[in-house]
Steps between C-alpha positions, in 0.01 A plus 500: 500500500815365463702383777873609509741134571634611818705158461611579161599869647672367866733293260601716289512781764720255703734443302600891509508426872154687614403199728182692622147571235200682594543430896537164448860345628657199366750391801750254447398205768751445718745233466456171735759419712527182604593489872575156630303400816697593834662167643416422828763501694393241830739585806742242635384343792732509816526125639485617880612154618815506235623884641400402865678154427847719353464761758531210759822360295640819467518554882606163596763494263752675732450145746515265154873449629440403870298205638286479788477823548296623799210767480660712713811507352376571161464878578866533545608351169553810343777708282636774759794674546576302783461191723512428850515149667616349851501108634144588659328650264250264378366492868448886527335491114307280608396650871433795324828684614301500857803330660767787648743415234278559259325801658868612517537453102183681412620795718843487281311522188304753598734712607691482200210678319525262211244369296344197360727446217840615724469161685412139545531172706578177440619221682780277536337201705184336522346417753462109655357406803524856619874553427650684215675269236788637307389509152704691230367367222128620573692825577670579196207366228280817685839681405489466145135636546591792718789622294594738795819754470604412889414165751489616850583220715447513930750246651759229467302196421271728159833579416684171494134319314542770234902530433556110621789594702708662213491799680603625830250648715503890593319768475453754187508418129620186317437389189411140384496409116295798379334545827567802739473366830420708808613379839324555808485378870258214596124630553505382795816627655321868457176371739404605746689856477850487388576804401845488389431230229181692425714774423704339314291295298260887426840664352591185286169519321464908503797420229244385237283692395219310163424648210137690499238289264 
């Protein structure tokens, strides 16, 4: 018996494009691809001490202007709208606003209703030996940090450390350069219950009213 070619016959039968003979298929093998190995991509590591080491810059930087600053005055070197200061305020910052003038001045703020951002202190004196020192210069470098709209000052001797005598002293607005300047009574002329020049000082401020953050 003689065996048929199938070879000879798939050939020929291919090339009339019959790509399958007697069950038997001839599949075209698929093509290889060449697909390049994935690149490992290795994650940056954070350096912990480097972002702890700029987080720490980042909130100093506000006191990178002022020297020998204390701890608890840092807290108060802030931007807000405004800033509040007296002769004796570095005493009652540092009493924790315990003392009546300074229980008096929390009461003030809190009455107001305004927030964090609405207000600040800072002072213009330092204390030595117990006694306030006139210091202007320490008060305006924590003024270029503040950046506040209005200064509210309580009393004569604020007032004449902060304008130098180029104004006169009275109550209500003045203005100073580019600052807005907000005259008030002495603190302590409103202790223990004065309440005309509580009165009045309550519907000098109730003029001002910050900007919501």
């Amino acid at each position: 018996m003689v065996h048929p070619d199938l070879n000879f016959y798939q050939s020929t039968l291919k090339s009339f494009g019959i790509k399958y003979v007697l069950g038997a298929s001839v599949r075209p093998e698929p093509a290889l691809v060449h697909t390049p190995a994935p690149t490992k991509v290795h994650p940056v590591k954070k350096n912990r001490q480097t972002e702890n080491s700029n987080d720490k810059k980042n909130s100093l930087s506000s006191i990178s202007e002022i020297d020998n600053v204390q701890p608890h005055l840092i807290k108060f070197l802030r931007t807000a709208y405004s800033v509040w200061t007296y002769l004796n305020l570095p005493e009652d910052i540092k009493k924790g606003f315990t003392t009546p003038r300074g229980e008096l001045l929390s009461n003030i703020v809190k009455n107001l209703g305004w927030n964090k951002q609405a207000c600040t202190l800072w002072p213009v004196s330092v204390i030595n030996d117990s006694e306030p020192v006139p210091d202007r210069d320490f008060f305006y470098r924590g003024l270029r940090q503040i950046k506040p709209a209005y200064i509210f000052i309580f009393g004569c001797q604020a007032f004449k450390i902060i304008t130098e005598d180029r104004l006169d002293y009275r109550y209500g607005q003045q203005y100073l350069g580019n600052h807005q300047l907000i005259i008030l009574p002495d603190i302590n002329t409103l202790l223990p219950d004065n309440r005309i020049l509580k009165n009045l000082v309550w519907n000098i401020l109730k003029q001002y009213t910050p900007p919501q953050y």
